[in-house]
C-alpha positions in Angstrom: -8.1 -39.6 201.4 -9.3 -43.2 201.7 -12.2 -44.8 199.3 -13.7 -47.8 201.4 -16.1 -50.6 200.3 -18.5 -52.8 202.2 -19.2 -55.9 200.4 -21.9 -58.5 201.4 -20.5 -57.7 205.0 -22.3 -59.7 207.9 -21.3 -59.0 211.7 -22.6 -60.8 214.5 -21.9 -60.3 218.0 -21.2 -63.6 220.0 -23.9 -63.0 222.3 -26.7 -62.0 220.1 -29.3 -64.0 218.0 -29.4 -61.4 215.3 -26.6 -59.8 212.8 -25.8 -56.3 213.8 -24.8 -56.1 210.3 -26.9 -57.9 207.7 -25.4 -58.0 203.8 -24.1 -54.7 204.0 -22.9 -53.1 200.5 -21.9 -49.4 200.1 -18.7 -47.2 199.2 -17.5 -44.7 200.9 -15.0 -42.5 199.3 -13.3 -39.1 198.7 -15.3 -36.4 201.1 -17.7 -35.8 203.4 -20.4 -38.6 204.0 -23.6 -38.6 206.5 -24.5 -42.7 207.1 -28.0 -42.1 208.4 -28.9 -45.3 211.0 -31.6 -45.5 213.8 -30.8 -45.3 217.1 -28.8 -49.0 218.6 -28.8 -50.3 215.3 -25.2 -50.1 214.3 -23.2 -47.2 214.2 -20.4 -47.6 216.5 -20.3 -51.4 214.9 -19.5 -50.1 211.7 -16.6 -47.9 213.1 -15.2 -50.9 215.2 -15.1 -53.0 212.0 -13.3 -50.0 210.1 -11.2 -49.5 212.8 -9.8 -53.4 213.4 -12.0 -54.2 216.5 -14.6 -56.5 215.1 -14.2 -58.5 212.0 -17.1 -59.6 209.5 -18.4 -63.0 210.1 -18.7 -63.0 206.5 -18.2 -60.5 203.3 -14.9 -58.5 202.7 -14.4 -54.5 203.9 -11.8 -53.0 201.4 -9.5 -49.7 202.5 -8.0 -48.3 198.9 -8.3 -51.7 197.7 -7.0 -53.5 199.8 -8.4 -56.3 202.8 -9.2 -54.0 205.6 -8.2 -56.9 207.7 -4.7 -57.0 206.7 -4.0 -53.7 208.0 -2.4 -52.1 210.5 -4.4 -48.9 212.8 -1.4 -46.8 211.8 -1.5 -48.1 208.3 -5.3 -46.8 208.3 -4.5 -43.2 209.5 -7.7 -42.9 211.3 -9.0 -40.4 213.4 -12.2 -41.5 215.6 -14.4 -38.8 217.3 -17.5 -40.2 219.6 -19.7 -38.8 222.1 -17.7 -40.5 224.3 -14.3 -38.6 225.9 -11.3 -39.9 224.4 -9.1 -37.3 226.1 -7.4 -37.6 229.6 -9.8 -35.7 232.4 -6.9 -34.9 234.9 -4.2 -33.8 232.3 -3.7 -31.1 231.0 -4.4 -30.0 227.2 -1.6 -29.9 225.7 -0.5 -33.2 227.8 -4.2 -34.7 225.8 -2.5 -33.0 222.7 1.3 -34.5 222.7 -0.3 -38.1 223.9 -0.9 -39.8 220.4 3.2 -38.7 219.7 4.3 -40.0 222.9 2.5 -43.8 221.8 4.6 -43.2 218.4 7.5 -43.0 219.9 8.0 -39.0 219.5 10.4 -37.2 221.7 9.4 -35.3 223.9 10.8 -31.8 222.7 9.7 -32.6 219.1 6.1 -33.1 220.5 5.9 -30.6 222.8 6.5 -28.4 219.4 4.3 -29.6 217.3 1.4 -29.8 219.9 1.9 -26.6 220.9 2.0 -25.7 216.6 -1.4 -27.4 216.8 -3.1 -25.7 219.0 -2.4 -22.3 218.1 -3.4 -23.0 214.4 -6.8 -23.7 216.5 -6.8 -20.8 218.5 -6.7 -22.7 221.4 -3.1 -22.1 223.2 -4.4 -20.7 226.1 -6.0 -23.6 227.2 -2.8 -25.5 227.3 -2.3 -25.8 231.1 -5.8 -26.0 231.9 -7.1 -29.6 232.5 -9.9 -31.0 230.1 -12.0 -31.3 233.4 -12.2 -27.6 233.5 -13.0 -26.8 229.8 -16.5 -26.1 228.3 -17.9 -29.3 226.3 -17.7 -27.3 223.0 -13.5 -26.5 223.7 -13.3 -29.9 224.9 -14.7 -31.6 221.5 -11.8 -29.2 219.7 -9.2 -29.9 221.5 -9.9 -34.1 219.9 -9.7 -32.4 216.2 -7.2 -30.3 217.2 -4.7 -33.4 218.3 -5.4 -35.0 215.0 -3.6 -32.4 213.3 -0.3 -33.8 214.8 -0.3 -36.7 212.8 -1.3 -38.0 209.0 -5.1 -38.3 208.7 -6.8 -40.5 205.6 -10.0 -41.4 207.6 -12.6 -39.2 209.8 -15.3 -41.5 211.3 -17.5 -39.6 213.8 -20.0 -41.8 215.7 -23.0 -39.0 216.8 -20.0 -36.8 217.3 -21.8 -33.8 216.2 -24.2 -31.7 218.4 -24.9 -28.4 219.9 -21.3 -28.3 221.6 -19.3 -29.2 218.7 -19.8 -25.7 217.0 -16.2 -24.7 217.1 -14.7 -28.8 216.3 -16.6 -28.7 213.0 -15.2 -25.7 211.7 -11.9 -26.7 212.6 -12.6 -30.3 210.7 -13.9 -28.1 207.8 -10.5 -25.7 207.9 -8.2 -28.6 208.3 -9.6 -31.5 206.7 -11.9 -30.8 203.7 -10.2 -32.7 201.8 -10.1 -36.0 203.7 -12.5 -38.6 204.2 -14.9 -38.2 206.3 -17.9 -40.5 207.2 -20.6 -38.7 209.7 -22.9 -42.0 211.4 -26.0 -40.1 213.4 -29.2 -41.5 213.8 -30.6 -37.8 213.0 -30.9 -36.0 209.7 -30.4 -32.5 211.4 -26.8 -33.8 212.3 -25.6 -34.4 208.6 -22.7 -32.1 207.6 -21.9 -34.0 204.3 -22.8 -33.0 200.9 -24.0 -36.7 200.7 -26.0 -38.9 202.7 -26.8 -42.8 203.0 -29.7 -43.9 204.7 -29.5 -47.4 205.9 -32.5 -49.2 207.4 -31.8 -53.1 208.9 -29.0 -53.4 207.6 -29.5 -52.3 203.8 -29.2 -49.2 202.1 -32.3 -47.7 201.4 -31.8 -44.3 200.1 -29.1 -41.9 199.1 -28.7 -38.7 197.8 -28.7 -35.1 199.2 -30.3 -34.5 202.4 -33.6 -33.6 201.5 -33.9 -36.4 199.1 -33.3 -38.8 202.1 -35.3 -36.5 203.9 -38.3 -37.4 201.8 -37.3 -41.1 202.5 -37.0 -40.9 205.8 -40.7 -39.9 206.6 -41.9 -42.8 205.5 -40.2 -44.7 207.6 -40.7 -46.4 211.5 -37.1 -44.3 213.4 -37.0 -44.7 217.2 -34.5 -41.8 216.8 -37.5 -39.6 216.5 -38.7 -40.5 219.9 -35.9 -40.6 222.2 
């Protein structure tokens, strides 16, 4: 579990004339969380400054109270899922699987074990010579949950993660991790799969609540979302 706090954070990329972030102040903590942002205006940004890739120009970003910036990855158990593929095309799955051991410094038999653990708790062992090339899209966005089981797992940050191939990787989140922290950023309210949602518009948080309260917000507001 992880409880996380934006305060006053401001982020700037070096080659734009306007702050990505602007003031930002919310918490984030124990379970599942829908962060509600238009289209190109800052989710991934959010997850590289949780994740140690960007720092605020300004403001501090707290992880259990303490300085986000004086921590380790490791020490921030995190688990990223984007629409991007994180996983290895020409290897096969339970190569994708064991790869996060083998960076830790696993051995080989030990991981080979506990991938192979992993992804018959998903139902997915008989995928595990097959290369993620060949899989469907939805098996392909399960076996990325599924390798997070091999290791300790405080954070969840999914960056537009969910859609209509990610059936199967949401219930395995929702077996394995309902307990954990997990923050959902989408630019679309049918994409929430929190119990609470934040809606933040330039920068600020502008509504929050249950999804039909934001909802009700959200009408009333100018979202390119709703046109691309």
């Amino acid at each position: 579990m992880a409880e996380i706090v934006f305060d006053n954070v401001v982020f700037r990329y070096p080659y734009c004339e306007y702050d990505a972030v602007e003031g930002l102040s919310l918490t984030l903590s124990n379970g599942w969380t829908d962060v509600l942002i238009d289209t190109q205006s800052g989710k991934t940004t959010l997850c590289k400054l949780l994740m140690g890739l960007e720092k605020p120009n300004s403001g501090l970003i707290t992880y259990n109270g303490r300085n986000i910036d004086t921590l380790s990855f490791q020490e921030r158990n995190i688990l990223y899922l984007g629409k991007q593929n994180m996983l290895f095309d020409n290897k096969s799955v339970l190569v994708n699987v064991e790869y996060p051991m083998k960076v830790r410094g696993v051995g080989r038999a030990e991981r080979r074990k506990i991938a192979l653990d992993s992804l018959i708790k998903c139902n997915l062992e008989k995928y595990a010579d097959t290369k993620v090339k060949h899989l469907p899209e939805d098996v392909r966005h399960a076996v990325s949950v599924c390798r997070a089981l091999t290791r300790q797992v405080d954070l969840i940050l999914c960056d537009d993660f969910f859609d209509s191939d990610t059936t199967i990787a949401l219930q395995l989140l929702k077996d394995n991790f309902f307990d954990t922290t997990l923050v959902n950023f989408t630019s679309q309210i049918d994409k929430c799969v929190g119990e609470f949602t934040l809606l933040i518009k330039d920068g600020k948080v502008v509504a929050e609540g249950d999804r039909q309260h934001v909802d009700e917000q959200l009408r009333n507001i100018l979202w390119l979302a709703r046109e691309v």
